[in-house]
C-alpha positions in Angstrom: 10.8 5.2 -11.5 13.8 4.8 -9.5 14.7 1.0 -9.3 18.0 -0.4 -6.8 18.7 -4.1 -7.3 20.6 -5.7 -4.5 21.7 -9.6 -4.4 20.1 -11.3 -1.3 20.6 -14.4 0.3 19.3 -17.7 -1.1 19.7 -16.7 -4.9 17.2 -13.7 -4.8 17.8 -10.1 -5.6 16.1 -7.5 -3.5 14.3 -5.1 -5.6 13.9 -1.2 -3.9 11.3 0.7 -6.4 10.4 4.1 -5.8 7.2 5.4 -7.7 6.6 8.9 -8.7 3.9 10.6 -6.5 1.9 11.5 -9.5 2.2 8.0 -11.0 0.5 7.0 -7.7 -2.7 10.1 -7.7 -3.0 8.6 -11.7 -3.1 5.3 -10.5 -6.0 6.7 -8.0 -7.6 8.3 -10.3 -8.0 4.6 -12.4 -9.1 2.8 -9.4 -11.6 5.2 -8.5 -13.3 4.5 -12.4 -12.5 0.7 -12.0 -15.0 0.2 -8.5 -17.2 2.7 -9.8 -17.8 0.8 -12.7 -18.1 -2.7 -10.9 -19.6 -1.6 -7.8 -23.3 -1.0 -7.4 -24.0 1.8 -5.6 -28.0 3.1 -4.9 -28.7 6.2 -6.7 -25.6 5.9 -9.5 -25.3 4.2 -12.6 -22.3 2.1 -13.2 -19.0 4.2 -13.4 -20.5 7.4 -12.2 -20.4 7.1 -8.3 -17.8 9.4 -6.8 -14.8 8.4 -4.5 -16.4 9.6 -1.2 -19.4 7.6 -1.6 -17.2 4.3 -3.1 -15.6 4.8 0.3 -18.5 4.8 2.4 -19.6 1.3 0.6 -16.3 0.0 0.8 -14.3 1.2 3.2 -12.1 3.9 3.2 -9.0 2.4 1.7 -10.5 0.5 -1.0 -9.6 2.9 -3.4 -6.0 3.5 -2.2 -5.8 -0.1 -1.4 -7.1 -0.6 -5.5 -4.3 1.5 -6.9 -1.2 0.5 -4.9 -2.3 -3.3 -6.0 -2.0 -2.5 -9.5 0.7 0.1 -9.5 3.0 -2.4 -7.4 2.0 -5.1 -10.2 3.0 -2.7 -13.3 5.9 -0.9 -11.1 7.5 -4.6 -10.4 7.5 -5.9 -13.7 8.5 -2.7 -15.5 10.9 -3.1 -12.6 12.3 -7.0 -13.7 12.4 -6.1 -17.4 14.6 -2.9 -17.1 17.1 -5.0 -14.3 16.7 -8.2 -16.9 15.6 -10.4 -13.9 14.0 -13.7 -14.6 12.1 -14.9 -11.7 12.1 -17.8 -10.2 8.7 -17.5 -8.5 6.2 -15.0 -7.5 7.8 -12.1 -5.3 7.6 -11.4 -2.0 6.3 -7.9 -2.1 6.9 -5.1 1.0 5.2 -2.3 1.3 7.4 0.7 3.0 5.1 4.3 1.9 2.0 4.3 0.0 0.3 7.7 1.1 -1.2 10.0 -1.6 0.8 13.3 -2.4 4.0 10.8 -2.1 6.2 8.3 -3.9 5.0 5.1 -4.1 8.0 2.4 -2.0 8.3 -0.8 -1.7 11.1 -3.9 -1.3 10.2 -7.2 -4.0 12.2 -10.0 -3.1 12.3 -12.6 -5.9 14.5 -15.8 -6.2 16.8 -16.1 -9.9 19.0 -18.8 -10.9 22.0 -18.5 -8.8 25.5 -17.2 -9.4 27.7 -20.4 -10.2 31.4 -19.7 -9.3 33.6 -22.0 -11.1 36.5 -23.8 -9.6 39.0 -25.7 -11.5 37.5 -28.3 -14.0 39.9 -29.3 -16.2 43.2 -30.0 -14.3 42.1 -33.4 -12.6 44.9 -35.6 -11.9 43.2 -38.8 -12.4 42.7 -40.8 -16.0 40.1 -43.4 -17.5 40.1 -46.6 -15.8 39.8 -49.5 -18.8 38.6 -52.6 -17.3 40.9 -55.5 -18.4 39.3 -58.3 -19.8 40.6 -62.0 -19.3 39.9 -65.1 -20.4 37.7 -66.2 -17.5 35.4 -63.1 -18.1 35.0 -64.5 -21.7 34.1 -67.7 -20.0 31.5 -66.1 -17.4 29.7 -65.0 -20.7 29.6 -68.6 -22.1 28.8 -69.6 -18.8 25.8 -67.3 -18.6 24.9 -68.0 -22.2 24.8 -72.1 -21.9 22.5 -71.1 -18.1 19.8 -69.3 -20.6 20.1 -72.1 -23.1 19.5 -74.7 -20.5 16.8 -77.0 -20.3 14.8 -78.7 -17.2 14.8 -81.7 -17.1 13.0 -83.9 -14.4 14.3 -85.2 -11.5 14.0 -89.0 -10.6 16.9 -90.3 -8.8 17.8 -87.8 -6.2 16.0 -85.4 -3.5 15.2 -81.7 -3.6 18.3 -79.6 -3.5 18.9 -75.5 -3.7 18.5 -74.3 -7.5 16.1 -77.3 -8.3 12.5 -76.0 -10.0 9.9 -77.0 -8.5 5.9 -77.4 -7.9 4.3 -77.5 -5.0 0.9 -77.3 -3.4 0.5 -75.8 0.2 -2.0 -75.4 2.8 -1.6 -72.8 5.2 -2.8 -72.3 8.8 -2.4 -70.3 11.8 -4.2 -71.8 15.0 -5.9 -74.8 13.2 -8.0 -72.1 10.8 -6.9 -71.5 7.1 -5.8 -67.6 6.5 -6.4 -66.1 3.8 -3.4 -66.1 0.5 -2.2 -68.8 2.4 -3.4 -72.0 0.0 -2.2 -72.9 -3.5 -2.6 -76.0 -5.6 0.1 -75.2 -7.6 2.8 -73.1 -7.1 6.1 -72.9 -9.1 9.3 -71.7 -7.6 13.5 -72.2 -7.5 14.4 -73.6 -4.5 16.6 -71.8 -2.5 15.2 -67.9 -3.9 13.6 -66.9 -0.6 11.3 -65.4 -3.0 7.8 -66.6 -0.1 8.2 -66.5 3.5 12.2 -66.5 4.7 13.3 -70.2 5.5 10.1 -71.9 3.8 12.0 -73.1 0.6 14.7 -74.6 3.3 11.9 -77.1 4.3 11.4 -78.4 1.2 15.1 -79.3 1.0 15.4 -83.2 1.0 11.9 -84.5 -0.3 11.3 -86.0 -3.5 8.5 -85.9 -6.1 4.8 -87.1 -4.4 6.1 -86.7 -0.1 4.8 -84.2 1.9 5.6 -82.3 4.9 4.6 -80.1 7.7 6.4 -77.5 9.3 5.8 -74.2 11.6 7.4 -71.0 10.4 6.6 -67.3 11.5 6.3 -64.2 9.5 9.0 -61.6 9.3 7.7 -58.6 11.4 7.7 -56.6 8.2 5.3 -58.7 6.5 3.2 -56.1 4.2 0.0 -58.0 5.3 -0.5 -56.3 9.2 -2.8 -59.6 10.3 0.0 -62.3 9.5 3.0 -59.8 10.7 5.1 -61.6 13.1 2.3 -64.1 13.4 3.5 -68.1 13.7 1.4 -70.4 11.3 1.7 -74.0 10.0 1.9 -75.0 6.2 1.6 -78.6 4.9 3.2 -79.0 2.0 3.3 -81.3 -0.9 6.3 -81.4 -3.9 4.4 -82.0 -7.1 7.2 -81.6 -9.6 11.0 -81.3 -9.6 13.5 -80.6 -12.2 16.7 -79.4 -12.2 18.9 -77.1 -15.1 20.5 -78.9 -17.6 23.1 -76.9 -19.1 24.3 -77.7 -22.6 28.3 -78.6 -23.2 30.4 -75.5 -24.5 31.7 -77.3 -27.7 31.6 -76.6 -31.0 27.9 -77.5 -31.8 26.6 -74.8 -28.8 28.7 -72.2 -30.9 26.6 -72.8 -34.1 23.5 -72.7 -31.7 24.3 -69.2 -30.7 24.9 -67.6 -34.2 27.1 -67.5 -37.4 30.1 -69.0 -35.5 32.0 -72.4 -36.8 33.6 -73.2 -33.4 33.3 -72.4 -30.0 36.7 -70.6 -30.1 34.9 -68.1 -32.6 32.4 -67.3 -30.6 34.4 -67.0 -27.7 36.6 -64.4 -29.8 33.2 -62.1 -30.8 32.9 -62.1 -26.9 36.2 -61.2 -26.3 35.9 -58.2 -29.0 32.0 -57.3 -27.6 33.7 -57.4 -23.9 36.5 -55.1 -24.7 34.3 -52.3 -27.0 31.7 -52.7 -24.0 34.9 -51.8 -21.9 36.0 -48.9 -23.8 32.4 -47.3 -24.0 32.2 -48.1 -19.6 35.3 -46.2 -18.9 34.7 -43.1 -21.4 31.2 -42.8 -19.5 32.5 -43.5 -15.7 35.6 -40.8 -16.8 33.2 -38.5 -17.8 30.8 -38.9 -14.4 34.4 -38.3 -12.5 34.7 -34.8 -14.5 31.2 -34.1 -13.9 31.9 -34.9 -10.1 35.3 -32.7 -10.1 33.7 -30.1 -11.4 30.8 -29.8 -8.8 33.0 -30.1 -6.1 35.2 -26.9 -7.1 31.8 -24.9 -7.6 30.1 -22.6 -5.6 26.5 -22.2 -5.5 23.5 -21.7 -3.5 20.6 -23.8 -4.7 17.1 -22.0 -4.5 15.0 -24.4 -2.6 12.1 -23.7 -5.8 14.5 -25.5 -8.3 15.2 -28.4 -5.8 11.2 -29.0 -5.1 11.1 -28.4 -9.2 13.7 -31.7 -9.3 12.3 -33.6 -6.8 8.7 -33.5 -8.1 11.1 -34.5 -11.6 12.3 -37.6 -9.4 8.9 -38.3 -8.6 7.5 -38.8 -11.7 10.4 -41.0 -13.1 9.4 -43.2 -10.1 5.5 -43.6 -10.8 7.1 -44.2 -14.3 9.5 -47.3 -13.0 6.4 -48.8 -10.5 3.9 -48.9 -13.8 6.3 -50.7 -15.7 6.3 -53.3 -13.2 2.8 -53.0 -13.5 2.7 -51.4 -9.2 0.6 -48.3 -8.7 2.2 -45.6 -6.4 -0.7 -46.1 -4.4 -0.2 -49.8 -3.8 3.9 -49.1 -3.1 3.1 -46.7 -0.6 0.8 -49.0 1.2 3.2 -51.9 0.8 6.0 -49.9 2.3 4.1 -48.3 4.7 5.5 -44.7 3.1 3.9 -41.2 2.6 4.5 -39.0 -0.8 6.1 -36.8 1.7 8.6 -39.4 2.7 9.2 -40.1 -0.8 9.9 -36.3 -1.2 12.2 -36.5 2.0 14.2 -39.1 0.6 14.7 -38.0 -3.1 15.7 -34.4 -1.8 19.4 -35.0 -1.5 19.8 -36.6 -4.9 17.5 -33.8 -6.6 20.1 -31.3 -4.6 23.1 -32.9 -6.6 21.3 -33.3 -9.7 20.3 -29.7 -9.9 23.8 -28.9 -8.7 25.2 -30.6 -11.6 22.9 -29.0 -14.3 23.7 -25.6 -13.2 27.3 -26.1 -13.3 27.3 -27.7 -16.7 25.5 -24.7 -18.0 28.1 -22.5 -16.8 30.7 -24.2 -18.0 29.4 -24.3 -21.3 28.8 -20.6 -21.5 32.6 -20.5 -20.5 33.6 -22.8 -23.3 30.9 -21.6 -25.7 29.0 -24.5 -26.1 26.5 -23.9 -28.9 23.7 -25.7 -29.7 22.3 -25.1 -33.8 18.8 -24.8 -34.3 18.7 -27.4 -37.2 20.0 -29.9 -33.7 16.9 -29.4 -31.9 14.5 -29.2 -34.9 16.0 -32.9 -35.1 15.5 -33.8 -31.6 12.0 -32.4 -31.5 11.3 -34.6 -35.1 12.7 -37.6 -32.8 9.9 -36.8 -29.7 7.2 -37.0 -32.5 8.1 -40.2 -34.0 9.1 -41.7 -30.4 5.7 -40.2 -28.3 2.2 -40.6 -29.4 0.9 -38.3 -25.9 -0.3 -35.0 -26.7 0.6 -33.4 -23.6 4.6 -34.7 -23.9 4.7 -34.0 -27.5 3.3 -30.1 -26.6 6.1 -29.6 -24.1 8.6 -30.7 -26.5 7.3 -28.2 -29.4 6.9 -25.6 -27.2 9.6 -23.1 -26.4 10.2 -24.7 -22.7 10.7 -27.8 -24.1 13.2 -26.9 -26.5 15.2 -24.5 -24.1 15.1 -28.0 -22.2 16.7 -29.8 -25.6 19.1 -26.8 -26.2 20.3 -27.3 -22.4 20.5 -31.2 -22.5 22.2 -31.0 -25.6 24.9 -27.9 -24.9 25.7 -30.2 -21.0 26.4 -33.5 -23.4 28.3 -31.8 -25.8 30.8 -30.3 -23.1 31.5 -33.2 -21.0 32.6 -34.7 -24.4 34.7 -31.6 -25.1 36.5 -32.2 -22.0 36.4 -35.6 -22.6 38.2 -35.4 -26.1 40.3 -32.6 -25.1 41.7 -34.6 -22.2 42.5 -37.7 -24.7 43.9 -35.4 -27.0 46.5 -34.1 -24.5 47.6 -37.6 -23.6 48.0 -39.7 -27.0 49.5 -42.1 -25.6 46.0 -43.0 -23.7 43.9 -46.0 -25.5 41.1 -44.0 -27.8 37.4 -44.4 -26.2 35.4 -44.0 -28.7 31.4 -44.8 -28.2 29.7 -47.1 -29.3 28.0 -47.1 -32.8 24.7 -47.0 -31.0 25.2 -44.3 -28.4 24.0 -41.4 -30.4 23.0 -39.0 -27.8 19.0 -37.9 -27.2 17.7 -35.4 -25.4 14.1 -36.6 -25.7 14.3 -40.4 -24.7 14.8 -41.6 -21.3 12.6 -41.6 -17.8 14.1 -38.0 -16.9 13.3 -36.3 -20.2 9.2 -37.9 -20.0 8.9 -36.9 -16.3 10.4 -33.0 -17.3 7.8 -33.2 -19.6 5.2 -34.6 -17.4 5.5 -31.4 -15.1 6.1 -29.1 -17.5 9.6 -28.5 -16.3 11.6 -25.5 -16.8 15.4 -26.7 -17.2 17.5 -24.5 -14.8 20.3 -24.4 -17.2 17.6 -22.4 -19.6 17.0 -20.0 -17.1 19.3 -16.4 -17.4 20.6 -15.6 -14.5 20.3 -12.3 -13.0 23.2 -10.4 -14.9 22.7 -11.6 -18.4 
């Protein structure tokens, strides 16, 4: 068999395969056994009616037809094994001579991971960014802590005001006739959210505890429910409750309330320490996105639309995962939104471009640096998926060989980016260190993108050989 490999556009390799002629008359010869035997013919048993008369019941290339369809299917992966191809996808198969007496051609067109070509990565020209950390950012966190340690307290000798809490009862109308959703007896709320119909809360500015008022207000024309969209209505209103936030005094005593801290200066110096570790860990992560992004940008490399769709149906699945956890069906956010799956497709494509982008340059760089992952590594990782997931189907991927190609890859992209991390602090000592933080121990089986590569049954593209290993 006489095999040509060509690279073609789009990450694909044209495949010209030349068949022996008497590779093609055996092939023939097996077809003609293979009909006989399931094709009942009058006069014959099973197996024993000749090619002439197989013919005249089936047509006269069914047998011909027969053994090109299986010699193309044993020629084209004897074909992929000897070039060490790893498809992508099924071939596109083109048949050029298939005539008895002859050699057996045809073209297979079949999409492989593409050739990255690396550009500079390592000789940036820009450095970690440490935010600094004042004394009014420590007190923004005492701030924030005294507001989630606040009490309500109610309100007697003043009127409604933005930030206030408060219950109401509401009656809605549109042309004298109740709608309905539109009546409550009790309803709590913040005043000044927005969080109904815009400029309701506004109306309720003012009153105090037991009045009532009436006001006309129109639905925004976006309004998920199509009958009240952009429709005018009436509400009557009454407050039932109001209190407002009482925040507790930053003294000493509020100190001892949020831990093992004898004065308020104590706590405020844990916060000070917290806010500058915090600081370190942020600017060792947003240096290391900035590498990631340097790196991409001096690469080459066309993206195969079938490892795009591959990432996008990844994308997809992370965002069914987000909508449960707020306890919204797809099915209800698409209605809501008024959006197809499609769109959702449409507008998760350019972010599943980069992302596949990125994975494929991290692998290559990691070949280049000889980033090794050891086996004992991903036996751990796959120990961690089967304490942390109880789903047979996740824990399956994660056992099986895809899944821990999909580990090896995570782990060899994480590793790098700290290599050139570390190797970029260790060329400037006079840098701050950024070290991580004592609980960031790196997982490649936890998080929404490793459950939703699972989910599909993904195959990570920086697993995949390319055409020329």
């Amino acid at each position: 068999m006489n095999v040509t490999a060509t690279p073609a556009p789009k990450s694909s390799v044209l495949l010209e395969i030349e068949v022996p002629a008497d590779k093609l008359d055996r092939a023939v010869r097996d077809a003609t056994q293979r009909l006989s035997r399931r094709t009942r013919v009058a006069g014959f048993r099973p197996g024993k009616a000749p090619r002439p008369i197989l013919e005249r019941v089936l047509g006269p290339s069914a047998v011909l037809d027969e053994a090109v369809e299986h010699l193309v299917q044993d020629a084209y992966r004897d074909a992929i094994i000897e070039q060490g191809i790893v498809p992508l996808t099924n071939a596109d198969v083109e048949l050029v001579e298939a005539e008895e007496g002859k050699p057996l051609k045809f073209k297979a067109t079949v999409q492989v991971r593409p050739e990255v070509t690396l550009g500079d990565y390592a000789n940036f020209n820009f450095a970690p960014e440490i935010e600094e950390i004042t004394p009014d950012k420590v007190d923004k966190v005492i701030d924030e802590l005294r507001d989630q340690n606040a009490t309500l307290a109610p309100v007697e000798d003043r009127a409604a005001k933005d930030g206030d809490w408060a219950v109401i009862g509401f009656e809605g109308s549109r042309d004298g006739a109740p709608f309905e959703g539109g009546t409550s007896e009790r309803m709590p709320l913040i005043i000044g959210e927005d969080r109904l119909i815009p400029g309701f809360e506004a109306n309720l500015v003012g009153l105090k505890p037991g009045d009532s008022t009436q006001f006309d207000i129109t639905f925004p024309e976006d309004y998920p429910e199509e009958s009240l969209a952009g429709q005018p209505v009436q509400f009557k209103v009454d407050l039932k409750e109001l209190r407002e936030k009482v925040l507790p005094e930053a003294d000493d005593q509020f100190a001892m309330n949020m831990g093992d801290y004898a004065t308020l200066d104590a706590l405020k110096g844990d916060i000070d320490v917290r806010l500058r570790r915090n600081a370190l860990d942020r600017a060792r992560h947003e240096f290391a996105d900035k590498i990631i992004d340097y790196a991409v940008a001096n690469s080459t490399i066309e993206l195969p639309e079938v490892l795009v769709d591959q990432e996008v149906e990844v994308m997809h699945d992370e965002f069914r995962t987000q909508l449960a956890r707020q306890g919204i069906s797809e099915e209800a956010y698409l209605k809501a939104t008024g959006k197809t799956e499609s769109d959702l497709h449409t507008e998760f494509h350019p972010r599943a471009e980069q992302r596949t982008r990125v994975l494929l340059v991290l692998s290559k760089i990691a070949d280049v640096e000889g980033i090794d992952v050891p086996e004992a590594d991903i036996e751990a990782q796959v120990e961690l998926a089967r304490a942390r997931y109880q789903d047979p189907k996740t824990l399956k991927y994660f056992e099986s060989e895809r899944g821990r190609n999909f580990i090896r890859s995570t782990l060899r992209r994480t590793r790098l980016v700290e290599v050139l991390v570390d190797r970029w602090l260790g060329a400037h000592p006079d840098h701050p260190a950024l070290p991580h933080m004592e609980d960031d121990a790196p997982s490649a089986v936890d998080g929404s993108q490793a459950e939703a590569n699972a989910a599909i049954d993904a195959t990570d593209p920086g697993a995949i050989p390319d055409a020329t290993d």
